[in-house]
N, CA, C and O of each residue as an XYZ file, in Angstrom:
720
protein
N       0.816     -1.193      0.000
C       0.000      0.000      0.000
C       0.866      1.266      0.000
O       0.580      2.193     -0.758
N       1.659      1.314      0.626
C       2.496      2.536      0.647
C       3.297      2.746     -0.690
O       3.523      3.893     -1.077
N       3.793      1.486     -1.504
C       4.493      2.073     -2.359
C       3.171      2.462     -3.277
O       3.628      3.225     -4.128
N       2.007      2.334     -3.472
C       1.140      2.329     -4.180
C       1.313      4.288     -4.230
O       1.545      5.092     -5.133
N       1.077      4.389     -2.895
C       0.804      6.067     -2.398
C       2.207      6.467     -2.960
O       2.217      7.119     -4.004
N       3.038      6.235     -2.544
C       4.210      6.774     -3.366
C       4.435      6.935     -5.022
O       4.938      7.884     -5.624
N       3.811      5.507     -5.621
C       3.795      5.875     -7.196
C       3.044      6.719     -7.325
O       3.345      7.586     -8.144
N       1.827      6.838     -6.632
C       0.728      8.157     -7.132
C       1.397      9.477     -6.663
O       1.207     10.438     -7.409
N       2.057      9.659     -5.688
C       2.437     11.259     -5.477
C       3.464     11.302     -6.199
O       3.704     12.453     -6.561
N       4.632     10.065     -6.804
C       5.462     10.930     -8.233
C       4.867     10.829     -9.247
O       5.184     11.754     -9.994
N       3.949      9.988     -9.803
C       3.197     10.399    -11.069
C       2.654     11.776    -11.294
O       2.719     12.453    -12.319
N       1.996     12.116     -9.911
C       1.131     13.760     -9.627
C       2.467     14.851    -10.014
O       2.430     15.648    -10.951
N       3.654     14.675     -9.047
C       4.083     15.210     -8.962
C       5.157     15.160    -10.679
O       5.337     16.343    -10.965
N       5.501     14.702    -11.228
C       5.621     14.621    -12.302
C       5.413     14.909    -13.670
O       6.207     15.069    -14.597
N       3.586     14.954    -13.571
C       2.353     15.722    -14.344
C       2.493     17.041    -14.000
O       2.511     17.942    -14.840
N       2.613     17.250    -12.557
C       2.774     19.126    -12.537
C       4.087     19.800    -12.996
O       4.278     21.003    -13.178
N       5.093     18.604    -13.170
C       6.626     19.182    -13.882
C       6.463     19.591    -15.155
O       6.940     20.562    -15.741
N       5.660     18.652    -15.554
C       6.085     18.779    -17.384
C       4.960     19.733    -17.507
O       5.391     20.530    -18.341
N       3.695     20.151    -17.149
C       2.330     20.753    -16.924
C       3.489     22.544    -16.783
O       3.580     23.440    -17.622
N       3.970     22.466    -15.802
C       4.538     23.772    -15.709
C       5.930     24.173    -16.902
O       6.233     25.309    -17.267
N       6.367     23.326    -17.178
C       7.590     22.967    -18.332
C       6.812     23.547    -19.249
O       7.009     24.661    -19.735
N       5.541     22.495    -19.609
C       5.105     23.394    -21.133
C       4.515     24.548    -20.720
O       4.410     25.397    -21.605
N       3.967     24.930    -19.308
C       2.991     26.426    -19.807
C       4.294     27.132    -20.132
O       4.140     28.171    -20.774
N       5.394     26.839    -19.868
C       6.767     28.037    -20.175
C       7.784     28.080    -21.298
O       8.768     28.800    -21.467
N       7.132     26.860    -22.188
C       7.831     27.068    -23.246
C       6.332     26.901    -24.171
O       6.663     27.599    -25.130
N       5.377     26.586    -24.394
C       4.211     27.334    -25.442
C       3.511     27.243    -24.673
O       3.574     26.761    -23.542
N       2.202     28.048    -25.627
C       0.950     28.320    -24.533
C      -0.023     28.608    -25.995
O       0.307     28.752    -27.172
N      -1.292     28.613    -25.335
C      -2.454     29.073    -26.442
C      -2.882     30.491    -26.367
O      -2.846     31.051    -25.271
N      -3.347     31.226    -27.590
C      -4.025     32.306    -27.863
C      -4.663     32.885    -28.694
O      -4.230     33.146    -29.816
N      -6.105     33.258    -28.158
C      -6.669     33.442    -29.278
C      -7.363     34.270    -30.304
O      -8.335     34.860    -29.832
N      -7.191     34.442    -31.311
C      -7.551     35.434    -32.061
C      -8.828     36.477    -32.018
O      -9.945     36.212    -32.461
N      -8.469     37.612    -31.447
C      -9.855     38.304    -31.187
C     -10.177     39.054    -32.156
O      -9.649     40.166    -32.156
N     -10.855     38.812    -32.964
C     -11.713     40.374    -33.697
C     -10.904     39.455    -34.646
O     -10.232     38.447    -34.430
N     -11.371     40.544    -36.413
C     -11.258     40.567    -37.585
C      -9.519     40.957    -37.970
O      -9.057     40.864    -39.107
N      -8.854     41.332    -36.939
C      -7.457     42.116    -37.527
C      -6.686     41.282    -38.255
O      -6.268     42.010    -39.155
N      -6.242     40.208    -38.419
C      -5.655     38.892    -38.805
C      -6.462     38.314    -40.144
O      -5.949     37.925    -41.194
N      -7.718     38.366    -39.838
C      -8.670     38.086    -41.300
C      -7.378     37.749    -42.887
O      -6.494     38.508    -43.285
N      -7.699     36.616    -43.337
C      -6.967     36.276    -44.119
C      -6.043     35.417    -44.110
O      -5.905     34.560    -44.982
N      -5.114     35.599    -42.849
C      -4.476     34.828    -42.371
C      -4.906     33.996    -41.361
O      -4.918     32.783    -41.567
N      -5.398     34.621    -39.900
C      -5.752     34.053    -38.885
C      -7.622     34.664    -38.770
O      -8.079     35.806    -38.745
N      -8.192     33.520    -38.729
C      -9.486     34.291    -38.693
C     -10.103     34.277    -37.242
O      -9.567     33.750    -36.268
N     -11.612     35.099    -37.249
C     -11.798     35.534    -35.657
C     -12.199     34.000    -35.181
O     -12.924     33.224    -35.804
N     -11.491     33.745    -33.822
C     -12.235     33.168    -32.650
C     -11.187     32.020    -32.994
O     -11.612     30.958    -32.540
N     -10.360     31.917    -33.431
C      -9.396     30.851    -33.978
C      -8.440     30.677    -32.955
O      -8.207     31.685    -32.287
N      -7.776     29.555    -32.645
C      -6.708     29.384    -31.378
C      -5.488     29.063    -32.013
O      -5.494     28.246    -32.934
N      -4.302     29.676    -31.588
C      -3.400     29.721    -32.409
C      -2.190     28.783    -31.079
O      -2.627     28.690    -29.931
N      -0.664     28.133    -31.419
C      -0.256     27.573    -30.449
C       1.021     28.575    -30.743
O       1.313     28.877    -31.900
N       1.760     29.069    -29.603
C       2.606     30.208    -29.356
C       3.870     29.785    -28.789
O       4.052     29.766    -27.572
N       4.603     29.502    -29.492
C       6.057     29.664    -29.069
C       6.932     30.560    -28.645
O       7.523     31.402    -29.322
N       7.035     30.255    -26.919
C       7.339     31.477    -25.955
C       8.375     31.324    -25.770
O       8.901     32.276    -25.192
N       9.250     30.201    -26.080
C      11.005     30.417    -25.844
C      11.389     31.053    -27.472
O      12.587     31.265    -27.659
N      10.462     31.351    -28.603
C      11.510     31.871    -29.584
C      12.140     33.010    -29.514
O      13.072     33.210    -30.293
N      11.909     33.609    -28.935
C      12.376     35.399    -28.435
C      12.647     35.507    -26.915
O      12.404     36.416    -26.121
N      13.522     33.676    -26.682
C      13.812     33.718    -25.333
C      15.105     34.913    -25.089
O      16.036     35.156    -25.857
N      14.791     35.562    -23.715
C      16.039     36.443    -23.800
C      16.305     36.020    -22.055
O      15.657     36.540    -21.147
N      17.312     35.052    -21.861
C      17.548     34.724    -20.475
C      17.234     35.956    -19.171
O      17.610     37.100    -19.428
N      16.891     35.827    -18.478
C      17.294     37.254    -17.285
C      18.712     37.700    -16.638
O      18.885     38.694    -15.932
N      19.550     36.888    -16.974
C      20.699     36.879    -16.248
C      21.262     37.798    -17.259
O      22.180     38.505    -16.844
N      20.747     38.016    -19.095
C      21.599     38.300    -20.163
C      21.897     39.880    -19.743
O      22.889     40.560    -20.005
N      20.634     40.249    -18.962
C      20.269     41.802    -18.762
C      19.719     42.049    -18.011
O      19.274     41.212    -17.226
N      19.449     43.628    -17.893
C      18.646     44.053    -16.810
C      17.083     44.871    -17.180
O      16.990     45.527    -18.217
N      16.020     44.757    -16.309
C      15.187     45.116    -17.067
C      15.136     46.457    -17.689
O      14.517     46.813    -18.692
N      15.837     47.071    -16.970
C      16.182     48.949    -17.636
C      17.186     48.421    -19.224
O      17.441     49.502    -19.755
N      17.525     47.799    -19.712
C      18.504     47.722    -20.593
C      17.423     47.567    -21.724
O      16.263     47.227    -21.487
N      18.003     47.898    -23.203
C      17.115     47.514    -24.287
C      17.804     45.826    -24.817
O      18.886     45.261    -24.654
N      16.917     45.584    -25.288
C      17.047     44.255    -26.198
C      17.704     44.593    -26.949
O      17.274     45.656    -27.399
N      19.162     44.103    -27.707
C      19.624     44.012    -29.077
C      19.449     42.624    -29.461
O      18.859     41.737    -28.844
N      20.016     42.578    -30.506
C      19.455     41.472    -31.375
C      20.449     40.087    -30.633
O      20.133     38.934    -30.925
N      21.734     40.378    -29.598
C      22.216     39.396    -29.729
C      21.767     39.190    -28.177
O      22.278     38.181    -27.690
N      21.024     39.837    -27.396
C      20.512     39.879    -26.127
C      19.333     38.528    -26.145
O      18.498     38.531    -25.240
N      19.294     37.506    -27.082
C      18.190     36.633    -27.599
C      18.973     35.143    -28.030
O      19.747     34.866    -28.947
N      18.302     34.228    -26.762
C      19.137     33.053    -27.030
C      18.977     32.643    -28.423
O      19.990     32.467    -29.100
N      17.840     32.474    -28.915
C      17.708     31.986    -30.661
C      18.251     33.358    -31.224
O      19.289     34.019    -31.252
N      16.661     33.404    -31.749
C      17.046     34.583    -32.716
C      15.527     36.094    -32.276
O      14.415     35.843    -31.812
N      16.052     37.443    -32.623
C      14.966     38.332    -32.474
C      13.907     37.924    -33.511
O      13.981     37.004    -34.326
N      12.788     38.901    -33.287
C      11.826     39.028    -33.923
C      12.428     39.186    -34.966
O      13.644     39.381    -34.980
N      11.365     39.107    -36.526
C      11.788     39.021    -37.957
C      10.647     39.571    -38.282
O       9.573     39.282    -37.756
N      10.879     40.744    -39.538
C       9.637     41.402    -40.557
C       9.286     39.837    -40.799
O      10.023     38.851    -40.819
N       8.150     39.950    -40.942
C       6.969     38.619    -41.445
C       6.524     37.695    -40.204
O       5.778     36.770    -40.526
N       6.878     37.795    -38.756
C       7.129     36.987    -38.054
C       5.552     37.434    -37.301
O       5.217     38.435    -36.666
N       4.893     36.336    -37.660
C       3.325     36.940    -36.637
C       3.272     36.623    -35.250
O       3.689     35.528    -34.876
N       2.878     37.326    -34.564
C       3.628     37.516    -32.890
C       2.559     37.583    -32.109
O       1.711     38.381    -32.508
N       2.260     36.888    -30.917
C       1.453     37.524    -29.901
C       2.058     38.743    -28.490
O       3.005     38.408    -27.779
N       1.624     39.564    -28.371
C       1.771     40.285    -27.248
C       1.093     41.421    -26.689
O       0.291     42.142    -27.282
N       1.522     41.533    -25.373
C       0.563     42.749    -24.466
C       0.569     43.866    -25.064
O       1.500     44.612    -25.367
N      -0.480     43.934    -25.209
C      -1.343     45.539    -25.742
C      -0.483     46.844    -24.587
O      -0.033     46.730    -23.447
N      -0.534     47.731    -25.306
C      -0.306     49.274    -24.226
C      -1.331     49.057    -23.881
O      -1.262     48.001    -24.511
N      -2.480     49.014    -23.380
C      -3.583     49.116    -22.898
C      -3.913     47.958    -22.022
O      -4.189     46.826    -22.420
N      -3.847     48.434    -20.577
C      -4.358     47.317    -19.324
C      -5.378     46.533    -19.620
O      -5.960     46.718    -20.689
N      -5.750     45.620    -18.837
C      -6.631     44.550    -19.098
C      -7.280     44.401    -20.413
O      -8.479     44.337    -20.685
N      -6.359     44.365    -21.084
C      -6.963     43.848    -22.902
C      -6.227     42.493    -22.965
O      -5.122     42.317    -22.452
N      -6.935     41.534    -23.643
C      -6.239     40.459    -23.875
C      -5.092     40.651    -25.001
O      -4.980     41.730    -25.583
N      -4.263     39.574    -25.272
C      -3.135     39.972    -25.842
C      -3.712     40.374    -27.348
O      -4.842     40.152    -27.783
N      -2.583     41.041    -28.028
C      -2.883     40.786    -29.337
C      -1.527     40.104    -29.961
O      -0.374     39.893    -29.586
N      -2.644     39.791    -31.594
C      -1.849     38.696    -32.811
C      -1.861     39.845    -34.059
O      -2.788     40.328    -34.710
N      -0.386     40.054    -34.083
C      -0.170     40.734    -35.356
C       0.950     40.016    -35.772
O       1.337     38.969    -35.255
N       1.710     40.868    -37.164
C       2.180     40.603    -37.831
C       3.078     41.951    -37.618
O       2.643     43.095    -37.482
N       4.829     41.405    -37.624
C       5.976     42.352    -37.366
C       6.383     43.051    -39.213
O       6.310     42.469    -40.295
N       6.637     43.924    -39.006
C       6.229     44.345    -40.174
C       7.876     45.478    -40.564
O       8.376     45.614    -41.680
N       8.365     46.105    -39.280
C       9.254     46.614    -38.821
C      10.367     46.006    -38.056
O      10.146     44.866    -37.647
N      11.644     46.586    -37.748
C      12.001     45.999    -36.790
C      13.349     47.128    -36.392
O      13.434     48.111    -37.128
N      14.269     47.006    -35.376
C      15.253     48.375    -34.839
C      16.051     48.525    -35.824
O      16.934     47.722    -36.126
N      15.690     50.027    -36.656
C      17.044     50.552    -36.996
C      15.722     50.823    -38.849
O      15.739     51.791    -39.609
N      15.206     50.096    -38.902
C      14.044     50.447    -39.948
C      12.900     51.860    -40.324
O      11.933     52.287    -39.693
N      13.372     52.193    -41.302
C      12.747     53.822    -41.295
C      11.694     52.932    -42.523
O      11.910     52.340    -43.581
N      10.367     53.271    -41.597
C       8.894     53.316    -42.044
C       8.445     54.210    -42.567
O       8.660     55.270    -41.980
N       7.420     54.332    -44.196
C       6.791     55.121    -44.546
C       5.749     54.166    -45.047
O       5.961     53.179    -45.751
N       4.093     54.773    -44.396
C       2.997     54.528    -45.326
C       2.024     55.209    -46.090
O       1.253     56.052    -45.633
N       2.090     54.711    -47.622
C       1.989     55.813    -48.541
C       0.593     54.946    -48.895
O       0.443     53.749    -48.648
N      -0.590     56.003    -49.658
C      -1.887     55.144    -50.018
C      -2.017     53.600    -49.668
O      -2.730     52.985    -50.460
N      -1.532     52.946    -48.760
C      -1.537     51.451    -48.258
C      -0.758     51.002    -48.462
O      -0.810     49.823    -48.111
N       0.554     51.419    -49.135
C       1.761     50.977    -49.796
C       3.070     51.080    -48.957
O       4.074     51.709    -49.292
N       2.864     50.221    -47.588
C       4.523     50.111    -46.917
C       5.907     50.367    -47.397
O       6.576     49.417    -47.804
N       6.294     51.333    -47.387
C       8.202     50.931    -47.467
C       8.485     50.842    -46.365
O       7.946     51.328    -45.371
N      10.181     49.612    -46.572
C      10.969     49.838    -45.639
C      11.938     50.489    -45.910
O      12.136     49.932    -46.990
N      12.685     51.170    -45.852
C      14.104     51.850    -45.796
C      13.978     51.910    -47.415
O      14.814     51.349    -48.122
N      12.773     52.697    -48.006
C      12.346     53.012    -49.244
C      12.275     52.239    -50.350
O      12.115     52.572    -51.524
N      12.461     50.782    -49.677
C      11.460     49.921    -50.748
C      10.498     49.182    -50.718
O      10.358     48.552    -49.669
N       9.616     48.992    -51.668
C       8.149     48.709    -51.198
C       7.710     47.470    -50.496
O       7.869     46.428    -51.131
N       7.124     47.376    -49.163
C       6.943     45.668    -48.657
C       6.129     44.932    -49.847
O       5.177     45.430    -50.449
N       6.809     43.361    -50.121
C       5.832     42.691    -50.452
C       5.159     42.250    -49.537
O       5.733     41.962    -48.487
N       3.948     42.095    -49.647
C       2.821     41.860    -48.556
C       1.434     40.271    -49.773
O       0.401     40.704    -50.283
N       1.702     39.160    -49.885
C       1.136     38.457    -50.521
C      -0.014     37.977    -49.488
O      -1.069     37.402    -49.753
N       0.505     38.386    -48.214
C      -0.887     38.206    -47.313
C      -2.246     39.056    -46.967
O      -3.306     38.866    -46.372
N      -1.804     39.761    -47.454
C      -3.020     41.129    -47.286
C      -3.866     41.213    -48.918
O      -3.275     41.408    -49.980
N      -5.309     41.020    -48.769
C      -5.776     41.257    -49.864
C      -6.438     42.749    -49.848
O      -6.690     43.192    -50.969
N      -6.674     43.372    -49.026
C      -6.720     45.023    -49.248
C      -5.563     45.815    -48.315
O      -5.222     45.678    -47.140
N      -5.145     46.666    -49.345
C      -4.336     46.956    -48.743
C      -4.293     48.372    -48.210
O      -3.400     49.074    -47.735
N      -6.010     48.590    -48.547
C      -6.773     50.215    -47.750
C      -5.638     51.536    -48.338
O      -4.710     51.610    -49.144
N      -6.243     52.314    -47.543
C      -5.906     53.752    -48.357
C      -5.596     54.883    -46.855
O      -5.988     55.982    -46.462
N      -4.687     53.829    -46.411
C      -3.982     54.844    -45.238
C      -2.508     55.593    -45.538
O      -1.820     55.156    -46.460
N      -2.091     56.604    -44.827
C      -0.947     56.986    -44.997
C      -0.524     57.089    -43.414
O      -1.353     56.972    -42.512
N       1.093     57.360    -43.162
C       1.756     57.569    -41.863
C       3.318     58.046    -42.154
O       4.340     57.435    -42.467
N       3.108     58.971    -41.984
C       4.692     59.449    -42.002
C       5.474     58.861    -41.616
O       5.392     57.940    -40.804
N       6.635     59.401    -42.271
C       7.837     58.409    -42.104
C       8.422     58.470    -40.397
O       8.437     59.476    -39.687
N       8.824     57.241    -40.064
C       9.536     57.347    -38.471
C      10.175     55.833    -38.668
O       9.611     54.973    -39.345
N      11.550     55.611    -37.915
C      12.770     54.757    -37.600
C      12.684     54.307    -36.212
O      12.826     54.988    -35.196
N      12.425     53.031    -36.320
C      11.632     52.059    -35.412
C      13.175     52.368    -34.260
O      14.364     52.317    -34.574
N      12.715     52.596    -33.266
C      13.557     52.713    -31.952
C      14.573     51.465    -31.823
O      14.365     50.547    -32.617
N      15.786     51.301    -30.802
C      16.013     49.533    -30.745
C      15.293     49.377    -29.485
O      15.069     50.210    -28.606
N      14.997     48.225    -29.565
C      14.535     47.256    -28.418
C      12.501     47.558    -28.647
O      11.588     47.443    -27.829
N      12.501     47.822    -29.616
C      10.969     48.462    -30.613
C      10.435     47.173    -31.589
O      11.372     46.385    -31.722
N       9.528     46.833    -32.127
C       9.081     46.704    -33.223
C       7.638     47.167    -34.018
O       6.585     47.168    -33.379
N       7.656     47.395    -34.857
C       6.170     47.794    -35.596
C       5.128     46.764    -36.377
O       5.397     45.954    -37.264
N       4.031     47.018    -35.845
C       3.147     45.420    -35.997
C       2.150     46.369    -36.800
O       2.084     47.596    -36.739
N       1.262     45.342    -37.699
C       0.715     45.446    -38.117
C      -0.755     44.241    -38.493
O      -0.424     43.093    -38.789
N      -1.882     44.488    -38.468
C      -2.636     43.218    -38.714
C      -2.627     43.258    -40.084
O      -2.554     44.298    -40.738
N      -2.719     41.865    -40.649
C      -3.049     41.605    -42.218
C      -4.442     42.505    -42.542
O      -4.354     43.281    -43.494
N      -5.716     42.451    -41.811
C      -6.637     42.915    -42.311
C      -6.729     44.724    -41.664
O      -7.244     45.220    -40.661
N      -6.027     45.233    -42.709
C      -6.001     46.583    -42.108
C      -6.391     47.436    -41.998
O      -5.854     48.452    -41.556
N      -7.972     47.217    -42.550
C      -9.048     47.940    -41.998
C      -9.885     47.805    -40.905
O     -10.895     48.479    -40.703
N      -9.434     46.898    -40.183
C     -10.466     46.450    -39.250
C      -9.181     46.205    -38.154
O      -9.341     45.237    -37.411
N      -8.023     46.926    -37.993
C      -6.813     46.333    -37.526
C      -6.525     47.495    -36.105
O      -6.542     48.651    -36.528
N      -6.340     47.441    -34.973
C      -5.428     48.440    -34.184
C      -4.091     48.265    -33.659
O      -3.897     47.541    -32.683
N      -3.237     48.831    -34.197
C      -1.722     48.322    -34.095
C      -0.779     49.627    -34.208
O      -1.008     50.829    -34.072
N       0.280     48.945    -34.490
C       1.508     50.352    -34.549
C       0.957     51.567    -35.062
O       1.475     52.624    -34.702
N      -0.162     51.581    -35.965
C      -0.104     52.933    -36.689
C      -0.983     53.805    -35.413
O      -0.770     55.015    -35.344
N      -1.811     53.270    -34.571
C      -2.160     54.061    -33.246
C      -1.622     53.720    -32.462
O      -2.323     54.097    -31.523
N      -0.895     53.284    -32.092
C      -0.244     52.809    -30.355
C       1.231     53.086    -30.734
O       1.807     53.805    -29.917
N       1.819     52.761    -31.575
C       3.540     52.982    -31.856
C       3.780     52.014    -31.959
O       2.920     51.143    -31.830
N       5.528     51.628    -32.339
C       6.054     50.872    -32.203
C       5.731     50.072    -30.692
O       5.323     50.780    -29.771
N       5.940     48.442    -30.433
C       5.555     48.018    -29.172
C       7.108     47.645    -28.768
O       7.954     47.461    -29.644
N       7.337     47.572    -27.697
C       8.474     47.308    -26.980
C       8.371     45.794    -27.334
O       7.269     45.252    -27.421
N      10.075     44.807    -27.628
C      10.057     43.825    -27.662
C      10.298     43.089    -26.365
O      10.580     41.897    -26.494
N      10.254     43.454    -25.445
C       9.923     42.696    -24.067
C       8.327     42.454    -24.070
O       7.864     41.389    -23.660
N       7.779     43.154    -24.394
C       6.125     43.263    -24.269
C       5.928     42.049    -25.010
O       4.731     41.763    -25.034
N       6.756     41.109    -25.713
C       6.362     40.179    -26.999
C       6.270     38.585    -26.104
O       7.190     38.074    -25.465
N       5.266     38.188    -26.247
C       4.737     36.885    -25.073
C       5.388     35.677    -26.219
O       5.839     34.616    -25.787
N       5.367     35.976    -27.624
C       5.917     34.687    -28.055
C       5.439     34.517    -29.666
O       4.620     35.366    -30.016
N       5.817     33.586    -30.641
C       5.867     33.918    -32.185
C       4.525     32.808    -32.109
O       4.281     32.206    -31.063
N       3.635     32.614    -33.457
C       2.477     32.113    -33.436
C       3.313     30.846    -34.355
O       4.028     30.919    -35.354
N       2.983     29.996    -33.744
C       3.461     28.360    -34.660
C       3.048     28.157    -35.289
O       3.519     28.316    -36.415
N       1.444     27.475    -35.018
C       0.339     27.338    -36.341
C      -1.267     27.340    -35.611
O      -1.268     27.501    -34.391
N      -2.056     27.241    -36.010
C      -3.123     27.411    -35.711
C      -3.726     26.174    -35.505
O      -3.781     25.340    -36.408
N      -4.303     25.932    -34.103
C      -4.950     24.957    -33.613
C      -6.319     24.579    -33.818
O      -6.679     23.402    -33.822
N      -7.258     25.769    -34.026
C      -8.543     26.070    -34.181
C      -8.906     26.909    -34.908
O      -8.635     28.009    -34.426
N      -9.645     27.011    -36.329
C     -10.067     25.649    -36.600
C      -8.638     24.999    -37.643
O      -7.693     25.474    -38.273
N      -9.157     23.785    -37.362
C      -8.104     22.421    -38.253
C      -7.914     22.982    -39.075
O      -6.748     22.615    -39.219
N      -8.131     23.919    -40.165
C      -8.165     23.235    -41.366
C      -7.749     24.779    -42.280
O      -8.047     25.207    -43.395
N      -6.846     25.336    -41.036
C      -5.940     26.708    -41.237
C      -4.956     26.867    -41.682
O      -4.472     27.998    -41.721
């Protein structure tokens, strides 16, 4: 009987290792609203890889900015669709698409992105709306997001560039629905 009680409290205890292991290296999130449309559609669950923009704590301090080599893999990447905390308290996260990244001078002309004055290809966006935004050079330790559906989208062009600490983790593939 006792070893019985013993296999059950390391099995338990075992389940809560790997249970806490994965909430810290992926996690789920899910697509709110229309901004993603095209790519990720609404109410869809996406699976999030939170060690890709691992940046150890020991590498730095939290007053310090991120450079690119401050990142055990690798930083964020233009094209890289990302979940993370909104400037805005109790909002759930958001899922955009990095579009910018430090040291990148942005201009948006009739819907027509440049980076460092040449034009983004964008094969994911089927409108590409009729906004403009003056030109500005993404800060370091910054990136500039954008949703695919960019009329229905709130991202860098109202909030700014988002700090890449603020970035919870890169989107893997989509869990919900199947057939994404």
């Amino acid at each position: 009987m006792k070893k019985i009680i013993i296999d059950t409290i390391q099995t338990i205890l075992a389940a809560i290792a790997v249970f806490l292991i994965l909430q810290t290296l992926v996690g789920g999130s899910k697509v709110e609203g229309a901004s993603m449309e095209g790519s990720l559609p609404h109410n869809s669950y996406v699976l999030v890889n939170k060690i890709s923009y691992l940046q150890p704590m020991f590498w730095t301090t939290s007053n310090s900015k991120l450079t690119d080599s401050s990142y055990l893999f690798n930083p964020p990447k233009r094209g890289d669709i990302i979940v993370f905390s909104p400037p805005y308290p109790n909002n759930p996260d958001y899922v955009k698409r990095v579009i910018a990244i430090p040291g990148d001078k942005i201009h948006i002309k009739n819907g027509r992105i440049l980076i460092n004055d040449t034009i983004l290809q964008e094969p994911y966006v089927s409108n590409i709306g009729n906004y403009s935004m003056h030109s500005i050079t993404i800060p370091p330790g910054k990136v500039f997001v954008l949703g695919d559906n960019r009329s229905f989208s709130e991202d860098s062009r109202s909030f700014g560039p988002i700090d890449r600490q603020n970035i919870v983790g890169k989107v893997w593939f989509t869990i919900w629905p199947i057939n994404q």
